[in-house]
C-alpha positions in Angstrom: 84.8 142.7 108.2 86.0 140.1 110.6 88.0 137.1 109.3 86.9 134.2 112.0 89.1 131.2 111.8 88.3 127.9 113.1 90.9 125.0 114.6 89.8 121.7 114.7 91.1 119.8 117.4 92.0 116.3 116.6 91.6 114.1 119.9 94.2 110.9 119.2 94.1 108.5 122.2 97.4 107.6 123.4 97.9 104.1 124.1 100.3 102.8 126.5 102.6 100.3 125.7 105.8 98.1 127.5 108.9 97.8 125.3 111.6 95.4 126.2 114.7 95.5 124.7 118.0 93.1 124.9 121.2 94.1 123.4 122.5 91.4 121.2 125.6 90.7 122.8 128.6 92.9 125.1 129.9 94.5 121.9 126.3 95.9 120.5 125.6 97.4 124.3 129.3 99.0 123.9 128.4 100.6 120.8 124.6 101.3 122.2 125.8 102.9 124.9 127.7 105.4 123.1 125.0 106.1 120.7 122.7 106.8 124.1 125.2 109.2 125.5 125.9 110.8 122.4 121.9 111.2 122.4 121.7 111.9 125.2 124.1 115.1 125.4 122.5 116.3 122.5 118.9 116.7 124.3 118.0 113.9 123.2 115.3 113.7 125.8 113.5 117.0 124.8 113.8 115.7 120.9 111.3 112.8 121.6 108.4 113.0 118.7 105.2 114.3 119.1 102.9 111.8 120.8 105.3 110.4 122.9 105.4 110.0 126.5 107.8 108.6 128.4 106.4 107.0 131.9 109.4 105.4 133.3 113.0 103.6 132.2 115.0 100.7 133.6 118.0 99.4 132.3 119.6 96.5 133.5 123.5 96.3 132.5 124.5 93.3 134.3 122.3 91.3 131.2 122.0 94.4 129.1 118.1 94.4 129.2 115.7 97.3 129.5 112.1 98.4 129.7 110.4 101.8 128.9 106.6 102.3 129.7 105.4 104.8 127.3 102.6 106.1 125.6 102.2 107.1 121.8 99.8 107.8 119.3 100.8 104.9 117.2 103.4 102.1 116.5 105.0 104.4 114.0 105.9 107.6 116.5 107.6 104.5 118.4 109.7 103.3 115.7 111.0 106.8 114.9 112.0 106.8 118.6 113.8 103.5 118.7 114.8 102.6 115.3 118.4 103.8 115.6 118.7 101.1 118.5 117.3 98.1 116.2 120.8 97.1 114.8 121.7 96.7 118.6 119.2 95.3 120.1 116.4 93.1 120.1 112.8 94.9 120.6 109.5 94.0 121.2 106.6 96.6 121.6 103.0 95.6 123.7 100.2 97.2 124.4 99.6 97.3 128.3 97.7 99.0 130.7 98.6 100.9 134.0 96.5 99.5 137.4 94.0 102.6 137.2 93.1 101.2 133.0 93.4 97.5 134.3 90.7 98.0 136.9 88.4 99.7 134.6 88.9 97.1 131.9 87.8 94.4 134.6 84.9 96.7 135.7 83.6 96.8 132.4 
């Protein structure tokens, strides 16, 4: 006989969020920035979690501040991302929208 199997698929919304992050001081970016490279150079880019997204990056070095725009199935896939940096840095994590979701929030 036939074995059939099913999948369920499991349809988690991504929600995008802004994080903004300020090194605590010259010394903490120093020691950041070697952590990044060494993360970096490791691939650290393709070892992102599962459900998340990275939409764009800016760092700032003059005042060692930075923004990422991504988007993650929850608060806890972004911790696992960015909790390395925590002892560095100072973090904060918002929901926000894009202009194509702002428009259709207003719409609505």
């Amino acid at each position: 006989m036939f074995d059939i199997k099913i999948n369920r698929v499991i349809n988690i919304k991504m929600q995008r969020y802004l994080i903004s992050y300020k090194f605590y001081n010259g010394d903490m970016q120093e020691e950041g920035g070697e952590m990044l490279l060494e993360w970096y150079e490791d691939g650290g880019p393709n070892k992102r979690p599962e459900g998340y997204e990275v939409h764009s990056w800016i760092f700032m070095h003059q005042n060692g501040s930075g923004h990422s725009v991504v988007s993650a199935n929850s608060l806890e896939t972004i911790w696992r991302q960015w909790r390395p940096w925590r002892k560095f840095m100072d973090i904060n994590i918002q929901p926000c929208a894009d202009l194509e979701e702002t428009i259709k929030f207003f719409k609505n």
